[in-house]
Every structure is written in C-alpha cells, then in structure tokens.
MDAnalysis code that builds the backbone (N, CA, C; Angstrom):
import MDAnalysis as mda
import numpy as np

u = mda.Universe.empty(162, n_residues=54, atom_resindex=np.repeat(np.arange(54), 3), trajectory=True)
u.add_TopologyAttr("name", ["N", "CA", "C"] * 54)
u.add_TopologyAttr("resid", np.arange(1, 55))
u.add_TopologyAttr("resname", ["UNK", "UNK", "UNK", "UNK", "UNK", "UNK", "UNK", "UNK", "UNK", "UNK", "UNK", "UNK", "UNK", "UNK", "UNK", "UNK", "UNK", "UNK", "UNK", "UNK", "UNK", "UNK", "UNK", "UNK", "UNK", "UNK", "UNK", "UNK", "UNK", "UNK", "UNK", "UNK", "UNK", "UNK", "UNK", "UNK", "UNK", "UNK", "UNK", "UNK", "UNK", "UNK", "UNK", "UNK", "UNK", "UNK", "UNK", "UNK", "UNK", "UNK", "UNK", "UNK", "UNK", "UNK"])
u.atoms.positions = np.array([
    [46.297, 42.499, 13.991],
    [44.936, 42.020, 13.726],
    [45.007, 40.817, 12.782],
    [44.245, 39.895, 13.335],
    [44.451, 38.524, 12.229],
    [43.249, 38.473, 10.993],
    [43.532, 37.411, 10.278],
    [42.755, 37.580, 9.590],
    [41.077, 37.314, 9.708],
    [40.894, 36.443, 10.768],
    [39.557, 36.660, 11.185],
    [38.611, 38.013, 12.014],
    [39.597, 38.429, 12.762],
    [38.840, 39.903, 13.070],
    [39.179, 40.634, 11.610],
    [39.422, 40.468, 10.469],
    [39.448, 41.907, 9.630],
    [38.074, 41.179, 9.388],
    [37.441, 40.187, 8.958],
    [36.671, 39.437, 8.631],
    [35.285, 39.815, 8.960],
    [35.825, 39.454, 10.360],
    [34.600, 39.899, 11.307],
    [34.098, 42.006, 11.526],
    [34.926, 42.285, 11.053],
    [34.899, 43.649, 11.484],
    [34.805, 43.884, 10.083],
    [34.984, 43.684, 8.482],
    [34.274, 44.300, 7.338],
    [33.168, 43.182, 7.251],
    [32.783, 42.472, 8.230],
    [30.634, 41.844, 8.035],
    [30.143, 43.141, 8.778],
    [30.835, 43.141, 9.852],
    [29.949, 44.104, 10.576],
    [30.124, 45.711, 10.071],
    [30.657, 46.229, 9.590],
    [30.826, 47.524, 8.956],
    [29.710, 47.236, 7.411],
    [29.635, 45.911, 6.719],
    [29.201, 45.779, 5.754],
    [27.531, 45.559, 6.228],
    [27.467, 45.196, 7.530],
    [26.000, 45.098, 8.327],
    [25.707, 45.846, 8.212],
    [26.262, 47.313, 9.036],
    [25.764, 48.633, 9.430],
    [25.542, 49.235, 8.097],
    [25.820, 49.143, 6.862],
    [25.451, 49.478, 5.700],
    [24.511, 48.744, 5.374],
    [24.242, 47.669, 5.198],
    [22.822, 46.945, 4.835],
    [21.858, 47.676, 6.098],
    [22.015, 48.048, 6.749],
    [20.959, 48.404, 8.193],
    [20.813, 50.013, 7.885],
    [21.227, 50.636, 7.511],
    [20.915, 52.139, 6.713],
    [20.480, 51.954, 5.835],
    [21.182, 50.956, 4.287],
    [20.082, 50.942, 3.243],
    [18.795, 50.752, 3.705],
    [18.300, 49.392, 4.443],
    [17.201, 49.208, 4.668],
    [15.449, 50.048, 5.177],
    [16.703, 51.279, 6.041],
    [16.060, 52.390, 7.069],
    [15.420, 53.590, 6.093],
    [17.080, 53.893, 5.256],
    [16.669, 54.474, 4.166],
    [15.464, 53.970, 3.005],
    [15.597, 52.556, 2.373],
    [13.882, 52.211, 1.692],
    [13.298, 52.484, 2.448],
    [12.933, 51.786, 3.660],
    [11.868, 51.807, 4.529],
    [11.476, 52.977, 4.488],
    [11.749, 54.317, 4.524],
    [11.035, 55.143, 4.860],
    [10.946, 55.751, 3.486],
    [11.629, 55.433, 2.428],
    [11.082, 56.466, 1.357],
    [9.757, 55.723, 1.088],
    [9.704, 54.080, 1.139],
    [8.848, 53.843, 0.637],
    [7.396, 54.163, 1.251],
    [7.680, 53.913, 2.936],
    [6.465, 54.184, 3.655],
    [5.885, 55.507, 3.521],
    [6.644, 56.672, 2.858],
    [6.255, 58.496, 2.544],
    [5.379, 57.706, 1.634],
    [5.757, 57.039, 0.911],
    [4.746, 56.411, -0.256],
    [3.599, 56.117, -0.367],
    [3.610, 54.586, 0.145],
    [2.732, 53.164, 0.316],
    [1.774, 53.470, 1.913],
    [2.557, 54.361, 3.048],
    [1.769, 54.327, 4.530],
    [2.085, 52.494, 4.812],
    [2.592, 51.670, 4.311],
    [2.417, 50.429, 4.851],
    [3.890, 49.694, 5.013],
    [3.854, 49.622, 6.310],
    [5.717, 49.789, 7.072],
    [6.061, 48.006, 6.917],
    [5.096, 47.147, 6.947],
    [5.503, 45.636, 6.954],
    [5.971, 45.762, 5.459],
    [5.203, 46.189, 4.197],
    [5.360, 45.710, 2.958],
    [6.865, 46.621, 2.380],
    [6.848, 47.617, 3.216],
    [8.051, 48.321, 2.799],
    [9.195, 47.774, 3.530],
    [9.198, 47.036, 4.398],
    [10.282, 46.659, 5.312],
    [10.505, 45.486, 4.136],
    [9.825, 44.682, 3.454],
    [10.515, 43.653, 3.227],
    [10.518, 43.787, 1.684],
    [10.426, 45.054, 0.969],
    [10.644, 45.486, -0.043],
    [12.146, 45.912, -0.048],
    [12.756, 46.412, 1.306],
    [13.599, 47.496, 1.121],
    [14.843, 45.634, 1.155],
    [14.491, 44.630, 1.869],
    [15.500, 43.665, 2.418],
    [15.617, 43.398, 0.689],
    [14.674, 42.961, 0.730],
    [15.108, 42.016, -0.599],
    [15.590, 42.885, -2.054],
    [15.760, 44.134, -2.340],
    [16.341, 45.401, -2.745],
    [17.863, 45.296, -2.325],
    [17.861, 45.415, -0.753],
    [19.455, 45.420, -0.128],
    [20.214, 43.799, -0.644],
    [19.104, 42.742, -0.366],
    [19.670, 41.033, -0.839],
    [20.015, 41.333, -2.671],
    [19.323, 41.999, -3.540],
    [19.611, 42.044, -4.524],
    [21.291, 42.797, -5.265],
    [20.920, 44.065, -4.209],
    [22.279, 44.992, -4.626],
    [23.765, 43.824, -4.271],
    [23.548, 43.267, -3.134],
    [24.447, 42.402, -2.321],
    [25.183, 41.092, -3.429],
    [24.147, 40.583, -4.585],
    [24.221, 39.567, -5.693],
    [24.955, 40.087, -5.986],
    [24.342, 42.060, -6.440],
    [25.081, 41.847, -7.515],
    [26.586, 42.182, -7.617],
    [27.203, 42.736, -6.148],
    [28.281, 43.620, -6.022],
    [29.128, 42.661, -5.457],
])
C-alpha cells in the first residue's frame, strides 16, 4: 500500500467518524430543540471545531 491510499483510506475512516459525530448531535439535539436544520448545522460546526482542535 503506498502512501497515498493510506492517505486516502485514514480521510475516509476519519469521514465515517465525522458522519456519526454529526448523526449522533443531530439527534441529541433534535430530542431537544424538534428543529433538524438548526441542529444539523450545530452538530457540523461542533464536529469542524473538535477537528481544530485535535
């Protein structure tokens, strides 16, 4: 395996984790708020933040 598929294959393993965090806010927040647009882009910019900081 070269070094561009390890590349390509820890974005996409590191995707499928940003795509669960997101699922995961999304829905704690919507048990919350009832409002799925404002929680969808609560939960991104939450996942864009953790992403800074790690």
């Amino acid at each position: 395996m070269n070094i561009g598929e390890q590349a390509i294959l820890s974005w996409m393993w590191k995707n499928r984790v940003v795509q669960i965090c997101i699922r995961i806010w999304s829905n704690r927040c919507f048990y919350k708020l009832k409002d799925k647009l404002k929680c969808r882009l609560m939960a991104h910019k939450n996942v864009q933040a953790i992403y800074k900081l790690g």
